[in-house]
C-alpha positions in Angstrom: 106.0 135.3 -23.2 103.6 138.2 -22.5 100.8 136.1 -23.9 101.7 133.4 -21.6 101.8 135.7 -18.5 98.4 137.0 -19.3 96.4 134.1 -19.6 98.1 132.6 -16.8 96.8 135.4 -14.6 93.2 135.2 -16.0 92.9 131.5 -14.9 94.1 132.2 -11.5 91.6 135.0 -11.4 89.0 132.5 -12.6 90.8 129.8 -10.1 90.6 132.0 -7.2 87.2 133.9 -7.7 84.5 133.8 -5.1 82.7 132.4 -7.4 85.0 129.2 -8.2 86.1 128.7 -4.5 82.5 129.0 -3.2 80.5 125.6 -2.1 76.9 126.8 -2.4 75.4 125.8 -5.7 74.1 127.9 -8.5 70.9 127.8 -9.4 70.0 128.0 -13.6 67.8 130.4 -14.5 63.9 129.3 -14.5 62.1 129.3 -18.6 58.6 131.1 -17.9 55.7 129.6 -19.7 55.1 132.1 -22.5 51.1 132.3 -23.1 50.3 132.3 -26.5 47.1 132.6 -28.6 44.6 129.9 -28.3 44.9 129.0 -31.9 44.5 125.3 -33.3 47.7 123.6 -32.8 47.2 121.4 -36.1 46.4 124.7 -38.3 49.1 126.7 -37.5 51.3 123.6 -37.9 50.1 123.0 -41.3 50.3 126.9 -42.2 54.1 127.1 -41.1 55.0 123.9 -42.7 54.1 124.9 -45.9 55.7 128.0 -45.4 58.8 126.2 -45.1 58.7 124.5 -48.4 56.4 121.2 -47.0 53.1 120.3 -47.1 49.9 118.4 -44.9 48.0 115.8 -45.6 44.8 114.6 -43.7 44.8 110.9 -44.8 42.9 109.6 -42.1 43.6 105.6 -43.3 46.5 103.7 -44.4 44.9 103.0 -47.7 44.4 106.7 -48.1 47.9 107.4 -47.3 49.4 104.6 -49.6 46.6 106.2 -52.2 48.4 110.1 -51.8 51.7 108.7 -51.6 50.7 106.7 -55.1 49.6 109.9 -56.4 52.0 112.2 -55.4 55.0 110.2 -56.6 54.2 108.1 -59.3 57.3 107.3 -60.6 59.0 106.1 -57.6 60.6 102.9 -57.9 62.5 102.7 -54.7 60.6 103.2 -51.6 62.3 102.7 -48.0 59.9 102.5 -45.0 61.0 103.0 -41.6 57.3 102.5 -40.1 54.9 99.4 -40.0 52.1 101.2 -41.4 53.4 101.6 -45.0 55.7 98.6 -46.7 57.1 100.5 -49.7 59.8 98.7 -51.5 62.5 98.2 -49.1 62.6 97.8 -45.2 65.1 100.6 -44.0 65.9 97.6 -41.0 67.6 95.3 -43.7 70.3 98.2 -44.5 73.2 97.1 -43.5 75.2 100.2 -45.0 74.0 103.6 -45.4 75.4 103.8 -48.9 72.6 101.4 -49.8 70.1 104.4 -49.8 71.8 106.3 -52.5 69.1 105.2 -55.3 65.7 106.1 -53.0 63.4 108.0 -54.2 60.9 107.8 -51.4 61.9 107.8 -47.7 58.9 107.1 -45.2 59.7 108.0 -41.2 57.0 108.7 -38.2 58.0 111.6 -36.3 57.8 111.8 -32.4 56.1 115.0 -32.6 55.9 118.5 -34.0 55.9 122.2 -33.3 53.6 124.7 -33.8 55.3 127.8 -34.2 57.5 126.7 -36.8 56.2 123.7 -38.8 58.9 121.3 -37.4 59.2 117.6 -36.9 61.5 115.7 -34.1 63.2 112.7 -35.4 66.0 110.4 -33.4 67.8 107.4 -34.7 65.2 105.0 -33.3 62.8 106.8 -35.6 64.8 106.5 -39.2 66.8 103.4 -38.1 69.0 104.5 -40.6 70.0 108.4 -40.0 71.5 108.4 -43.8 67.4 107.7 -44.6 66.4 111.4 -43.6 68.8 112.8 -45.9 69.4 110.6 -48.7 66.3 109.7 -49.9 64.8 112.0 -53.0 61.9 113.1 -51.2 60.3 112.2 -47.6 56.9 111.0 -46.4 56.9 111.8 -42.5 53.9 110.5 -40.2 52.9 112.2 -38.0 49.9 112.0 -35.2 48.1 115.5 -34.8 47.5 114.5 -31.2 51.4 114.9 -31.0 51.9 118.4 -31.7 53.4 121.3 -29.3 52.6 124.8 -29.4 55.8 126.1 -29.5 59.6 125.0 -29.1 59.8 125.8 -25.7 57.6 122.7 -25.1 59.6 120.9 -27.5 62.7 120.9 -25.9 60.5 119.6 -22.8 60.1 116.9 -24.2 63.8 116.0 -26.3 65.4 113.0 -24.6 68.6 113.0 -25.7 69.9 111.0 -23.1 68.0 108.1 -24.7 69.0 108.6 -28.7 72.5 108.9 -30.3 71.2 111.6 -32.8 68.4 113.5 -32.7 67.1 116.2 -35.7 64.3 119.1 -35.6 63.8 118.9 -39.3 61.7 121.7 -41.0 60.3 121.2 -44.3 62.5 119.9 -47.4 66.6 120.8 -48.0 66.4 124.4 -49.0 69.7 126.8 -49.4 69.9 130.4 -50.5 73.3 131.4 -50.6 73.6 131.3 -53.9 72.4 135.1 -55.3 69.7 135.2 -52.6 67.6 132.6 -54.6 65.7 130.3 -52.9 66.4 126.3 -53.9 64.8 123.1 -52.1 66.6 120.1 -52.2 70.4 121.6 -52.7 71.7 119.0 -49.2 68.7 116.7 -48.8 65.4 116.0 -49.7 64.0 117.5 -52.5 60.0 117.5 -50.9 58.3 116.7 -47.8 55.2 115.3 -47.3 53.4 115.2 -44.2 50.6 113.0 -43.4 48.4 113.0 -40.5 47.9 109.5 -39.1 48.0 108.1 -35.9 49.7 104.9 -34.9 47.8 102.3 -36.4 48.4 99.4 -34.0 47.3 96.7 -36.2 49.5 97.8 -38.5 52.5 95.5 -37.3 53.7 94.5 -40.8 57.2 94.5 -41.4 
């Protein structure tokens, strides 16, 4: 009964507050922009993706990136493409359940952008077509255009839309966990690598 009385009293403390009862609007508190050094967005992308277990590569061509992604996982039998640029094995579009990616090996997704600061990539539902894709899949191939990256995540959030996407992910490097005696392990809840190539939107690379 006590309990009851009390937090009765706080809401009408809270319901009768100047602050409750007044008409004027609040206004939210303004984000400075934080100057930072005039480093090269692209190298200190690279430098804190690989920090975080990933790694960059400047392919330049869709024949070079079909070449690294060849040579860099040669035994992959099962390759689900989300982008135009790159066929792979199966179309992530003609998945119908996400149970059907259990057996890939190699996922391939474009990312909207990345961040600086922490070696990060956006992704949305529009971008893996299959969420399930980002997460099942053995290991991941993300494009990415080096135009597209943000100094830090500041600017990032500047530029998340999640009014227009039902999920949306900031994913950093490959599945790594170390709960378990303070050892490091990639690919514990996820994917087990992540590649990243630099390549722009190729756009006569409409294949599907």
């Amino acid at each position: 009964m006590e309990t009851t009385r009390s937090r009765a009293a706080i809401l009408n403390a809270i319901r009768y507050s100047n602050l409750f009862l007044s008409k004027q609007e609040l206004e939210l508190p303004q984000i400075p922009v934080f100057q930072r050094a005039d480093n090269p967005l692209k190298l200190e992308f690279e430098v804190h993706l690989q920090k975080a277990g990933g790694a960059a590569h400047d392919v330049g061509s869709v024949a070079v990136a079909e070449a690294t992604l060849k040579a860099l996982h040669p035994g992959a039998k099962v390759i689900c493409s989300a982008v135009p640029e790159i066929i792979g094995t199966r179309r992530v579009s003609e998945v119908n359940d996400p149970h059907e990616l259990a057996d890939v090996d190699v996922g391939i997704v474009r990312a909207q952008f990345g961040v600086a600061e922490s070696g990060a990539v956006w992704l949305t539902q529009e971008d893996l077509i299959v969420d399930a894709l980002g997460f099942l899949s053995q290991h991941l191939i993300v494009l990415l255009d080096p135009n597209e990256i943000v100094s830090d995540m500041h600017a990032g959030y500047r530029r998340v839309r999640l009014d227009e996407t039902a999920f949306g992910c900031f994913m950093m490097g490959p599945s790594a966990t170390a709960d378990v005696e303070a050892t490091l392990v990639h690919g514990a809840q996820g994917a087990r690598s992540l590649n990243l190539f630099f390549l722009p939107p190729v756009q006569s690379a409409a294949r599907t």
